[in-house]
FIKOLVO-845983 format. One record per residue (C-alpha): residue in three letters; x, y, z. Coordinates in steps of 0.2 Angstrom, whole numbers, plus 5000, padded with zeros to 4 digits. Each point is the difference from the previous one (the first is absolute). Example, Ala and Ser with C-alpha at 12.3 -4.5 7.8 and 13.67 -1.06 7.14 Angstrom:
<atoms>
+---------+------+------+------+
: residuo :    X :    Y :    Z :
+---------+------+------+------+
:     ALA : 5062 : 4978 : 5039 :
:     SER : 5006 : 5017 : 4997 :
+---------+------+------+------+
</atoms>
This chain:
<atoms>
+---------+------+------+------+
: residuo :    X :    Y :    Z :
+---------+------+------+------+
:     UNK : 5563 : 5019 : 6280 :
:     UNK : 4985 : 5002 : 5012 :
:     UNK : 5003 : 4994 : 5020 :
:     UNK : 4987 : 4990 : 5007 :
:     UNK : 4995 : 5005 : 5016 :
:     UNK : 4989 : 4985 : 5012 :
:     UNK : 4987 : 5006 : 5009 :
:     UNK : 4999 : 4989 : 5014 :
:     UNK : 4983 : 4996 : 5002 :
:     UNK : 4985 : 4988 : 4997 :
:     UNK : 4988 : 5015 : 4997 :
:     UNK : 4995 : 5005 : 4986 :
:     UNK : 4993 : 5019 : 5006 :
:     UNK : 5017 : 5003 : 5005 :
:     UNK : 5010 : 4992 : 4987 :
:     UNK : 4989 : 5013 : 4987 :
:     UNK : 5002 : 5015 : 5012 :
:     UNK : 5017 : 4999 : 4998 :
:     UNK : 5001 : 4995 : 4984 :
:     UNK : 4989 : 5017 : 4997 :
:     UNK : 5011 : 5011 : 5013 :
:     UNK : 5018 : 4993 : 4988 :
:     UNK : 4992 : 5003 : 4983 :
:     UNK : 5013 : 5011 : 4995 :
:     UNK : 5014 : 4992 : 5005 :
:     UNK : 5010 : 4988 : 4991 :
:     UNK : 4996 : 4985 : 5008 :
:     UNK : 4990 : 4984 : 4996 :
:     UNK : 4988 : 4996 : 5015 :
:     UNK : 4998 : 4984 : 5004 :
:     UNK : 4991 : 4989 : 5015 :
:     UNK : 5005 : 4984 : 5010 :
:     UNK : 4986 : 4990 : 4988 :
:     UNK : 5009 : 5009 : 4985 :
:     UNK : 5018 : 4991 : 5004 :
:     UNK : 4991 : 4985 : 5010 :
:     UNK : 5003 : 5003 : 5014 :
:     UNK : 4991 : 4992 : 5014 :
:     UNK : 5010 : 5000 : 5014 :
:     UNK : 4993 : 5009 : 5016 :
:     UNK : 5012 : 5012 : 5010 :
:     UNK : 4994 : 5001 : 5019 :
:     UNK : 4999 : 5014 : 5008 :
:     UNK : 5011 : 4999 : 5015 :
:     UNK : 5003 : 5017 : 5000 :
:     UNK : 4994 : 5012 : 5018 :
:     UNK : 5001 : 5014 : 4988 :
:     UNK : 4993 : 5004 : 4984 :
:     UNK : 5018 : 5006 : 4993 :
:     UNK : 5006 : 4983 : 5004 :
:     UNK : 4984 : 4989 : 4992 :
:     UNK : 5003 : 5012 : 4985 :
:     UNK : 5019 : 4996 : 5001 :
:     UNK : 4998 : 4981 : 5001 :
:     UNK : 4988 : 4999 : 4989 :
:     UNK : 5009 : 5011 : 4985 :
:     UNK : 5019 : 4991 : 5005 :
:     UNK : 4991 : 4983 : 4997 :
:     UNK : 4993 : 5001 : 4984 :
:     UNK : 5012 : 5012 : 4992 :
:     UNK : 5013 : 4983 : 5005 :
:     UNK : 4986 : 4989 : 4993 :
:     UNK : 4997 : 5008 : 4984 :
:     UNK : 5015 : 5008 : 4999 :
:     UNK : 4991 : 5017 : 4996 :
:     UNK : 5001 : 5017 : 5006 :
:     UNK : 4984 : 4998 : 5012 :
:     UNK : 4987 : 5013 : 5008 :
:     UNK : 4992 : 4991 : 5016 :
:     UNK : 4988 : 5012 : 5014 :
:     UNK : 4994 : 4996 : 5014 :
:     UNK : 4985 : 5009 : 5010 :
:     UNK : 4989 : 5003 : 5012 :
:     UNK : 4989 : 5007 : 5014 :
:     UNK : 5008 : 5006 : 5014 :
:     UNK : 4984 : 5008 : 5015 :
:     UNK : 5009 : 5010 : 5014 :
:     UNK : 4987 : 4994 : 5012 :
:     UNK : 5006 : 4983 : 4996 :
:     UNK : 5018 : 5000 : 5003 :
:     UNK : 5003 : 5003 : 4981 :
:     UNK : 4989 : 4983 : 4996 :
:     UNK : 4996 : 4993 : 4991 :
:     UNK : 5016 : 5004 : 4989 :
:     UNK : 5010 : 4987 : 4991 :
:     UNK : 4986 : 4988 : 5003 :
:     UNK : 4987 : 5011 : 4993 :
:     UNK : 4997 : 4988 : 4987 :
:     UNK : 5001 : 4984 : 5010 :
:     UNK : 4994 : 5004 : 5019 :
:     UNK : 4984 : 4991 : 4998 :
:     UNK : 5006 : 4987 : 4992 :
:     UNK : 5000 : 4988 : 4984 :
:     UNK : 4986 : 5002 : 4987 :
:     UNK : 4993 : 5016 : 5010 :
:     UNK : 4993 : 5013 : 4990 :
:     UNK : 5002 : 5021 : 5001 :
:     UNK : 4982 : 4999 : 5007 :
:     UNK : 5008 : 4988 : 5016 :
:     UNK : 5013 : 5010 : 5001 :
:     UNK : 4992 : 5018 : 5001 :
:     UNK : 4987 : 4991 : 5014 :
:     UNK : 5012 : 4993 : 5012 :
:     UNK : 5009 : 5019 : 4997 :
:     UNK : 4985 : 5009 : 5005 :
:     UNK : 4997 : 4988 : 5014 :
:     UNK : 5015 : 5006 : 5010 :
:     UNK : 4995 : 5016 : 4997 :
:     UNK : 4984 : 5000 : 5005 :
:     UNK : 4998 : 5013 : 5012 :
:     UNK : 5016 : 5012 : 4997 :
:     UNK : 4993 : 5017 : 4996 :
:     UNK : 5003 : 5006 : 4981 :
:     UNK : 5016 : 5013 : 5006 :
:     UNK : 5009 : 4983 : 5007 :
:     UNK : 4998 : 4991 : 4984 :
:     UNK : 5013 : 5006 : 4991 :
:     UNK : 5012 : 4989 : 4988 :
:     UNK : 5009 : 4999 : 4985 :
:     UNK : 5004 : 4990 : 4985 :
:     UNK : 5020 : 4996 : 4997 :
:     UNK : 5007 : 4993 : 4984 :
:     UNK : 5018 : 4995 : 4998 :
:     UNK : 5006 : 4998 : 4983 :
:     UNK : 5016 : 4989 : 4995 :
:     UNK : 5009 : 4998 : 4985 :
:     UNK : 5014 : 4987 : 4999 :
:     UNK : 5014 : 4994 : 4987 :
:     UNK : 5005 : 4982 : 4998 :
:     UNK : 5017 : 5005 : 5009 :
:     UNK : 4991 : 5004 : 5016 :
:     UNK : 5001 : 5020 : 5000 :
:     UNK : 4982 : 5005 : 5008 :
:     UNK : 4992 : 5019 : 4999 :
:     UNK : 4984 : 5004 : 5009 :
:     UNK : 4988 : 5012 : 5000 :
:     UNK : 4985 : 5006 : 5010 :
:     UNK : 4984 : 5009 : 5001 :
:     UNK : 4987 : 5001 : 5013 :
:     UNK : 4981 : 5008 : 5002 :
:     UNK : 4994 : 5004 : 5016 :
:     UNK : 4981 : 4999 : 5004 :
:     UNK : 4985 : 4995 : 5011 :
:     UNK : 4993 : 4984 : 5002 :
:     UNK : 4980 : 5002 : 4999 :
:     UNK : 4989 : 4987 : 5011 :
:     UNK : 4992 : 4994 : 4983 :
:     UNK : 5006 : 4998 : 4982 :
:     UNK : 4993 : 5013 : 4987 :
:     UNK : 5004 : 5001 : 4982 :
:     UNK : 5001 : 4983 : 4988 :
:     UNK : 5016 : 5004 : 4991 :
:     UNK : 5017 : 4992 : 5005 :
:     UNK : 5004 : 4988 : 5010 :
:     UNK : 5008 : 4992 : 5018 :
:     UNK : 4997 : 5014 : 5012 :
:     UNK : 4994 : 5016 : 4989 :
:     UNK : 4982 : 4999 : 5003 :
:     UNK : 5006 : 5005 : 5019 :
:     UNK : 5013 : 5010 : 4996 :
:     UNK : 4995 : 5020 : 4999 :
:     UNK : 5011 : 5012 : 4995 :
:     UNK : 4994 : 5019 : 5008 :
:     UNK : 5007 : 5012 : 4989 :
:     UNK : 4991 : 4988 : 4988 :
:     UNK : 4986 : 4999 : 5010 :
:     UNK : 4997 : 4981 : 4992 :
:     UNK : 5006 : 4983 : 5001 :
:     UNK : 5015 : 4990 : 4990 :
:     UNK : 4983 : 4992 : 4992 :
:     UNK : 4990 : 5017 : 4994 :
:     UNK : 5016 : 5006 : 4994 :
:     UNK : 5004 : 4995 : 4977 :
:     UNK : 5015 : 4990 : 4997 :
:     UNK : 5008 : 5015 : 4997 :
:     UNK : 4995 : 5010 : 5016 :
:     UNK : 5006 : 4987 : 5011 :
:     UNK : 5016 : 4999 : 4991 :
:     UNK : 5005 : 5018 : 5000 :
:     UNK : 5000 : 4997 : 5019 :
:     UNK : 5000 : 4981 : 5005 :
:     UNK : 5015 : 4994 : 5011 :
:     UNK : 5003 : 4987 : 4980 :
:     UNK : 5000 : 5015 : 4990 :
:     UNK : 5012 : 5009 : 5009 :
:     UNK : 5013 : 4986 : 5003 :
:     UNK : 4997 : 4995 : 4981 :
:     UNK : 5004 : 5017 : 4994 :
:     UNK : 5016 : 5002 : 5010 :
:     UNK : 5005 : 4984 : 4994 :
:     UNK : 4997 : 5005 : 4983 :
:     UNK : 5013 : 5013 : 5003 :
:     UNK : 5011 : 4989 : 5008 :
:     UNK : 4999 : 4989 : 4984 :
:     UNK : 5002 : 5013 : 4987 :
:     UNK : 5016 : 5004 : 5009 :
:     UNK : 5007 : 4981 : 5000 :
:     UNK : 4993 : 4997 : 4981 :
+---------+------+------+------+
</atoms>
């Protein structure tokens, strides 16, 4: 019998990244719309290893599936490590990725380009119904340009640029930015991981 294995998310993009990344595994990949789902996990979490571990525990208890939750982020030395875990949220409700990057390149305004270093981190969880928890993580470290370039992607890539790349998150294909994203990282090790436990 083929497992099924939640993705915790609302998104779509990811839900069909990993859906991609598993293909050849034996699992049936299924969403939080596909098993209804609709209950929202806060993220209480001051790391992204604990959002990611909340959030898988949760709905693997709901669902009662073997579930695959990630939490990620920006994390701008300069900063302090912020915006972190409220990467997605620090400008509040109904903001966009365009609000976000501005009030970013606000508080640098000024910093000169060697201080702008930061990095993307992704944390990776996978839980069972009975509680167990294994994570994974990946991380891409880069520089924070003082205006978007590229139209690809999405949250932070247009601002994001990777030197050895010498582009953004969003001039890079899908499949450039996953070879070396902070997602694609985590998500292969997890796959691993889950190989191991299938």
């Amino acid at each position: 019998m083929v497992q099924k294995l939640l993705i915790a998310t609302r998104n779509q993009g990811k839900v069909r990244e990993y859906r991609d990344l598993l293909a050849d595994l034996p699992l049936e990949v299924v969403s939080l719309a596909d098993v209804g789902i609709d209950y929202e996990v806060e993220e209480t979490g001051a790391t992204f290893e604990e959002n990611a571990m909340l959030k898988a525990r949760t709905y693997a208890r709901l669902s009662g599936l073997l579930t695959w939750a990630d939490d990620s982020g920006l994390a701008v030395d300069v900063l302090g490590g912020w915006p972190g875990v409220h990467s997605a949220r620090h400008a509040g409700p109904g903001a966009t990725d365009a609000d976000r990057i501005a009030i970013l390149l606000k508080k640098l305004q000024g910093v000169p380009p060697e201080k702008r270093t930061a990095a993307f981190h992704c944390v990776v969880a996978i839980a069972a119904p009975s509680g167990e928890v294994w994570t994974t993580e990946g991380t891409c470290a880069g520089v924070i340009l003082d205006a978007p370039q590229g139209a690809g992607g999405f949250g932070y890539d247009p601002v994001f640029f990777v030197p050895p790349l010498g582009a953004t998150f969003a001039q890079l294909t899908p499949s450039q930015k996953n070879a070396i994203s902070h997602r694609g990282i985590a998500a292969r090790r997890a796959k691993a991981l889950l190989e191991r436990l299938l």
